[in-house]
N, C-alpha and C positions, 0 to 999 in steps of 0.2 A: 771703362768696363774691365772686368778683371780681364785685361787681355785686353782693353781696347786700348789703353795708350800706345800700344805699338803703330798705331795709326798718325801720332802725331808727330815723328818724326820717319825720315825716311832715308836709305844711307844714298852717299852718290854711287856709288855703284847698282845698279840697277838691280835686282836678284827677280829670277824668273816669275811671271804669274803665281798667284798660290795652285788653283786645281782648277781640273775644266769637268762643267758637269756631264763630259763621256766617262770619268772616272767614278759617278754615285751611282750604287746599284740601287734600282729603283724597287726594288722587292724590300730592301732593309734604311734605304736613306742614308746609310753608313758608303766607305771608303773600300772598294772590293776589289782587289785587282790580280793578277800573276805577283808569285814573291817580285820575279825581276820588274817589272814595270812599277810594283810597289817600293820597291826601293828607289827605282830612277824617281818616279816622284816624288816621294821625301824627300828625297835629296834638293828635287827643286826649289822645294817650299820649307825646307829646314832655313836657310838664311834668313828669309823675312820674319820665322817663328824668332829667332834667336834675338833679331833685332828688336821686336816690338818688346819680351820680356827684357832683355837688356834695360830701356827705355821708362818702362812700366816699376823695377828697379830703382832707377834714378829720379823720376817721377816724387816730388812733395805735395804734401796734403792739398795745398791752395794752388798748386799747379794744377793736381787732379782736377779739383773744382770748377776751376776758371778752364780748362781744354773740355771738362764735360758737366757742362752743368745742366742737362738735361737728365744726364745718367741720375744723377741727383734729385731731382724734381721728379721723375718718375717711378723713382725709389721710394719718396715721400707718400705719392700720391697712393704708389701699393700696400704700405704701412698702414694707411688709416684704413684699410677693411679691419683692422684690429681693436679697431674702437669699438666695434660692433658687439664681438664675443666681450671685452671689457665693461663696457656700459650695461648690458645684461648679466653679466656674473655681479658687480657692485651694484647696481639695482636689485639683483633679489635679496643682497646681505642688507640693503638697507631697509626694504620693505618688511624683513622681519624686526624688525626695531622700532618700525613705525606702528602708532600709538593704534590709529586707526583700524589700519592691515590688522593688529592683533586682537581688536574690538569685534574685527569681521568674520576671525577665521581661528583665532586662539582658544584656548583651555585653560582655565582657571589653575595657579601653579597650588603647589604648597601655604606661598605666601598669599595666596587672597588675589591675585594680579593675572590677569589674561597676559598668554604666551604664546608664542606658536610650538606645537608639541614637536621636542629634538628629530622625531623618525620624520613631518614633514619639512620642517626648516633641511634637513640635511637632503629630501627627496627633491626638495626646489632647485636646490644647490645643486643636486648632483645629476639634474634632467638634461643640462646644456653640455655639459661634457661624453654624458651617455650620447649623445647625437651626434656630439664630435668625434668621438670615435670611431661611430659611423663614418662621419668625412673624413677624415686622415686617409683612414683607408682605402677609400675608393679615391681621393685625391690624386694619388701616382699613379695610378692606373690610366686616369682619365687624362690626368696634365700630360703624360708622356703620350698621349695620344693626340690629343689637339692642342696642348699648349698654355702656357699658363693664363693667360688673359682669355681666352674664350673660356677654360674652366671656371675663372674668377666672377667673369659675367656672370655666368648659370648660376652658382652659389648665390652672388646678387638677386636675381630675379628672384629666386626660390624665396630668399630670407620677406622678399618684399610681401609675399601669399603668406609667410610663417606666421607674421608680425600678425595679420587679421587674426587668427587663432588665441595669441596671448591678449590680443588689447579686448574680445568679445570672453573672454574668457567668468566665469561666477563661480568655480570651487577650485580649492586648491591642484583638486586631480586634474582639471583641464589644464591651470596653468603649467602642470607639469610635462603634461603629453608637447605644451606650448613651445616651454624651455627643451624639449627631446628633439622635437622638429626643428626649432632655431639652428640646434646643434651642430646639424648637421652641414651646411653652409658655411659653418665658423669652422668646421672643421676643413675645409677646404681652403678659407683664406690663410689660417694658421698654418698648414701646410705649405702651399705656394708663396707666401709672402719674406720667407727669409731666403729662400731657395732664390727667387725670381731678384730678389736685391743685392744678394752677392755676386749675381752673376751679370747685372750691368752695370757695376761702377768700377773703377778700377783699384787694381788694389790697395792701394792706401786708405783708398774711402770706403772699404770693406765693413771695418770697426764703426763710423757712424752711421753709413746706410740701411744695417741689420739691428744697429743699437736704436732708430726708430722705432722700430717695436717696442721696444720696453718704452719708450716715452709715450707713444699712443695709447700705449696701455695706460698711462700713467693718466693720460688728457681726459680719456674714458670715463676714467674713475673720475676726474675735476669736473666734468660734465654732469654726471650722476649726482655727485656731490653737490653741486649748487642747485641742480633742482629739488633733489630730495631736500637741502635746506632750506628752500622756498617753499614748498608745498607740506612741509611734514606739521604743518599746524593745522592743517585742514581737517574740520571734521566730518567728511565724505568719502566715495570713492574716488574722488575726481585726484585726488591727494596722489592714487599709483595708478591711476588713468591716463594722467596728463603723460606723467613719465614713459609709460610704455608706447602711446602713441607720439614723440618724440623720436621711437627708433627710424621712421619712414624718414626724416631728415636725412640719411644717411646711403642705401642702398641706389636708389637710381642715378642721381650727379656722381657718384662713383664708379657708375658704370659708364657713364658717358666716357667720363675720363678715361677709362682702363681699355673701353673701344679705342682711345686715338692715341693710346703708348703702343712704343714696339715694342716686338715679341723680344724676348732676350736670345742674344745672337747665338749663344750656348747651343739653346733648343733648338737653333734650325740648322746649327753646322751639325748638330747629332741626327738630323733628318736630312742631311745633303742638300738642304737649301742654301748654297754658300754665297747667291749673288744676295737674297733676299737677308742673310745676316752680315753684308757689307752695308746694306741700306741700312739697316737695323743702327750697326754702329755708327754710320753717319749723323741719324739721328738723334743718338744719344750727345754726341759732343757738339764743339764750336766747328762750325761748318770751316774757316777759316784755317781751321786747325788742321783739315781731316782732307785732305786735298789726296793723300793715298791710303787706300783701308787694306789691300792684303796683307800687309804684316800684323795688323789684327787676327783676320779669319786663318790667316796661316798658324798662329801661336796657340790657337782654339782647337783646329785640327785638330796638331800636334800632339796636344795632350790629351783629346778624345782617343786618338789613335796610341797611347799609350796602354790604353784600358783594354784592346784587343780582341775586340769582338761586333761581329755584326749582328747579333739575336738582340731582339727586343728585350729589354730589363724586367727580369720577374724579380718577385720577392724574395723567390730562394736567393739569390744572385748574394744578397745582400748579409749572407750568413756562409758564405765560401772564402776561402784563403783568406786574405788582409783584409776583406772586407767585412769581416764579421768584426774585428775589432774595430772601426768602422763605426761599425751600426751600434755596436756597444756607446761610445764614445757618446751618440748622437743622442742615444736612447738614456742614458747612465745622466747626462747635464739637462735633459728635459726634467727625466723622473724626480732628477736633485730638487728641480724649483719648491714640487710639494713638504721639501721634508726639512729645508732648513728657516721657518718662520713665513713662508710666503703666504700660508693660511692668516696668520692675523693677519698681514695687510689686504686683502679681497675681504677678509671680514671686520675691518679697523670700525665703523661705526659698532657694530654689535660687542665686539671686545670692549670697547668705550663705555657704552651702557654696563656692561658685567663689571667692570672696574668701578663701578660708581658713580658715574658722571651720568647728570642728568640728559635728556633726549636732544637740547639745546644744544650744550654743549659738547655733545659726542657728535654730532651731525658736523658744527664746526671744526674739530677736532680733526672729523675723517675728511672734510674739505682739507685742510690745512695740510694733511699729510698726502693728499694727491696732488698738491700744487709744491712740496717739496720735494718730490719724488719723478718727479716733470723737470724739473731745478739740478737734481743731484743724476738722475740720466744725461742731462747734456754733460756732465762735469766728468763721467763717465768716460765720454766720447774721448778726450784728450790723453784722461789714462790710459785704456785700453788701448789706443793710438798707439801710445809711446810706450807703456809701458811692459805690454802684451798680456794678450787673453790668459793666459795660464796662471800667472802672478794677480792679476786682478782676481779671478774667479776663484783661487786656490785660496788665497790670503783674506779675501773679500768675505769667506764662509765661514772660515777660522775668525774673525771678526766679531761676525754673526751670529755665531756658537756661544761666544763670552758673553752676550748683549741677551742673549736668550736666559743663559744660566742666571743673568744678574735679576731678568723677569721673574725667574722664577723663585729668587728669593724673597724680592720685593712683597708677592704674593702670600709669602709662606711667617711673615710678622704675624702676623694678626689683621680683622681690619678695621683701621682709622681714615682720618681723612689723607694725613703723608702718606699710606700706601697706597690710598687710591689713587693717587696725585704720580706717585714715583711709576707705579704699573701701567698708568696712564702714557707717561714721558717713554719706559724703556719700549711700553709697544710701536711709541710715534718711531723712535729712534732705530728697530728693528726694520720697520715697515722703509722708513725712508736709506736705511744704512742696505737692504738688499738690491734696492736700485741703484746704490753705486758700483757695488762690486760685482755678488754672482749674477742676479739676473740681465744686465746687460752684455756683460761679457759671453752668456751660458749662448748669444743671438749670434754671436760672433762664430763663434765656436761650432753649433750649428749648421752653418749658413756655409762653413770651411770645410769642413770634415771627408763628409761623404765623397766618393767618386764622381764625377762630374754626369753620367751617363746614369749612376744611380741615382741621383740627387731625388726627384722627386718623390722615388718610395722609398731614401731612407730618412726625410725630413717627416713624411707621413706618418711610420713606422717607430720614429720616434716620438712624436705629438703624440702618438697612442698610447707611448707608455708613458707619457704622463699623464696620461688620462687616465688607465689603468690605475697607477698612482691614486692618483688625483681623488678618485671617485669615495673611496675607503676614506683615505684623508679626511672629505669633507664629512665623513659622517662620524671620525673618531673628533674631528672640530668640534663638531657643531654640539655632541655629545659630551665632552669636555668643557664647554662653557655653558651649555644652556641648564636652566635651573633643574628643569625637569630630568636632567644627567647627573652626571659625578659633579657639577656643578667648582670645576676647579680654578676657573678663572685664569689669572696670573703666572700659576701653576702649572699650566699647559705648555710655559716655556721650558721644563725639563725636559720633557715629553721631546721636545720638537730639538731642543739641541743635543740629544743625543742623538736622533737619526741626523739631525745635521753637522753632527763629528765625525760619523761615519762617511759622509760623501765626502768631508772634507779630504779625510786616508785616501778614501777613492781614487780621488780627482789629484793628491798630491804623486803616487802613485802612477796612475795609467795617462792623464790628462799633460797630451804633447803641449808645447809654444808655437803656434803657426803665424805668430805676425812674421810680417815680409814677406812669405811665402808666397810663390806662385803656385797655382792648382798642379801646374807640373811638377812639383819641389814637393810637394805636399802628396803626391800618388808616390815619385818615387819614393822618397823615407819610408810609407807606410811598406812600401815593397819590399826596401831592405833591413824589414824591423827592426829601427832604428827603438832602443830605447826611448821614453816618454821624458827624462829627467837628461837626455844628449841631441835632444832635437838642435838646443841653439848652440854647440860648437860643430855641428856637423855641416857644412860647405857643400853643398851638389852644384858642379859645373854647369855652365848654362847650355853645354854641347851633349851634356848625358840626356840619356832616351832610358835608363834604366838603374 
């Protein structure tokens, strides 16, 4: 756990207890004491802090694994509430494609052909994220309150009532109220699920336990994908019936599971429960391994107690000193997902059809590229491992930028069948080329950033601005390719690689390298405004507190 390998070694010198719970003031849950008594305890429990990141340092990837493979397993298990918002965002882009769905609910275009009209296709679209934003929000509120697994539950439950709404649903306006209310629940696992995975594995398993996310997303979409290609010949409702009632699959057996994982030990040494975040860490690793846990909970302190304060975290917090650039960081590589191509892939079947390809072949088309994108996430893991988040993410969009431009020349021939064929390839190639680079790494980055004691409302706060994002996006998309709009097809990759030249400057710019780092390495630089392009010649001792 970022901090738990300290656990798995232990020095022969014995160094004192980490804290006794006479020293948690029970009003704040935090570490309250006299300066002098707060310093003599430091002092106690500085040695075991030192030893465990020392440790956690030396610590390799298959080491991590094999001391905590539980840390891992229940980092997986929290990941897949991801599927959820995934499989409903690519469900409704595929629903508007479906032959059916536009038999049922469409308008006659220009050409003679039922469509669904751009202002609903984009209101569909944009119902799940309006309700996430709702969830982000209240998300850090509530998690810093009872914790991320009981927040996580509740969102479950909710989604499981939501689901009746969309699956009874008969005009396009109820499914939207449908997709409002789902929203809101997915705004909550978004929130909690990279926040909660960084914070129990240990550092090196940082990069692939948050870069789950982008593969669930990815599984999501392969989910959707083969049933919409199984059912889209249907000439019924039963075609986006089946599909929608398919979601109950998912909400309750993950709550069972998300009941019997521990809380992450972050959240309970931030609430002074420091015996119940030794268990914590116990759980997560090789019991065999973990025969002493304070040099875990000591290294967790530590660096809470860097942050210097015992008031509960509001939202302002989060726009003060060093932490505003922070929440920038957090908020700036969320808002980037919308603008560098990641709209055609959530909408790769529909692109597919506007490029030419028949209903057939664009279904398998948008299969193929969530089962690449599933492929080039794991492949992800090892770069971003090794090579670091800032280099992947920076280079990765700059990539992305050229691959758009080349769409959008593609586009701009004329049309034949080679252009629809080329238009067809640069979309696969964009959709599947962001899941190697920006969007896995953007989870890393995320999941690292914020101050350990803000984590939960600045992970919120930032899923919000990409929602904010997000929501315009989907209706300059949806506008931009669908007939009854500017109908520019291919085209739309100018559109999209200039706003994603821009994050690229962004991010080459402000966007630090935090691989290695411990949460304490990563408070102090932000403290001593370390430039963003000197993060990695700069060395902080393992004995600095500031």
């Amino acid at each position: 756990m970022s901090s738990a390998e300290g656990a798995e070694l232990k020095s022969e010198t014995e160094v004192p207890s980490v804290v006794h719970q006479s020293e948690i003031d029970p009003g704040h849950g935090v570490s309250h004491a006299p300066d002098l008594d707060e310093k003599a305890g430091f002092a106690a429990y500085k040695g075991d802090a030192i030893e465990a990141e020392n440790v956690e340092h030396n610590m390799g990837v298959m080491q991590a694994v094999r001391a905590y493979p539980m840390a891992a397993f229940w980092a997986l298990i929290m990941s897949c509430t991801i599927i959820m918002e995934s499989y409903c965002v690519f469900l409704m882009g595929a629903f508007v494609a479906y032959n059916q769905f536009m038999d049922e609910y469409g308008v006659v275009d220009k050409d003679g052909n039922k469509a669904i009209e751009a202002s609903w296709q984009s209101a569909l679209q944009v119902g799940g994220p309006l309700g996430a934003l709702i969830g982000v929000l209240i998300a850090g509120p509530i998690t810093s309150r009872i914790g991320y697994r009981w927040a996580t539950i509740g969102g479950l439950m909710f989604l499981n009532v939501f689901i009746f709404v969309f699956y009874f649903a008969n005009s396009l306006a109820v499914m939207f109220v449908a997709q409002l209310l789902e929203g809101v629940p997915w705004g909550i696992f978004i929130a909690n699920a990279p926040a909660y995975c960084s914070e129990i594995v240990p550092m090196k398993l940082r990069a692939p336990a948050t870069q789950m996310l982008q593969m669930f997303w990815a599984i999501g979409s392969i989910i959707v994908g083969g049933i919409t290609y199984a059912l889209q010949g249907r000439t019924d409702s039963s075609c986006y019936r089946i599909p929608i009632a398919l979601q109950w699959m998912f909400p309750t057996p993950l709550a069972i599971l998300i009941f019997l994982a521990p809380e992450s030990p972050w959240w309970l040494v931030r609430k002074g429960r420091l015996e119940d975040a030794a268990k914590s860490v116990r759980r997560l690793g090789r019991a065999s391994k973990l025969e002493h846990l304070d040099e875990s909970v000591a290294m967790m302190r530590r660096t809470i107690e860097l942050e210097k304060s015992t008031k509960e975290p509001s939202y302002l917090e989060l726009f003060r000193g060093t932490d505003t650039y922070r929440t920038l960081i957090v908020c700036g590589v969320y808002a980037a997902q919308n603008l560098t191509g990641n709209l055609i892939a959530n909408q790769a079947v529909y692109f597919f059809r506007q490029a030419g390809m028949d209903s057939q072949t664009a279904f398998a088309l948008g299969l193929i590229t969530s089962a690449l994108q599933t492929i080039f996430v794991m492949l992800s893991w090892i770069l971003t491992t090794y090579l670091g988040r800032r280099t992947i993410y920076v280079w990765g969009s700059f990539i992305n930028v050229c691959f758009l431009i080349a769409l959008g020349v593609a586009a701009s021939v004329g049309p034949s069948r080679s252009a629809s064929l080329a238009q067809a390839s640069l979309g696969l190639i964009v959709s599947v080329g962001f899941t190697l680079g920006p969007a896995p790494a953007s989870w890393v980055i995320i999941g690292e950033t914020s101050a350990i004691r803000l984590r939960p409302l600045t992970t919120g706060v930032g899923r919000a601005s990409y929602y904010i994002i997000n929501i315009p996006c989907i209706f300059l998309g949806a506008y931009m390719l669908n007939p009854t709009g500017v109908n520019l097809g291919g085209r739309c990759g100018y559109v999209w690689a200039s706003t994603g030249f821009v994050c690229f400057l962004l991010a080459y710019i402000y966007l630090p390298e935090m691989k290695g780092r411990s949460y304490r390495e990563i408070d102090i630089l932000f403290n001593r405004k370390v430039p963003a392009r000197k993060w990695k010649q700069i060395v902080v001792d393992v004995g600095d507190d500031e």
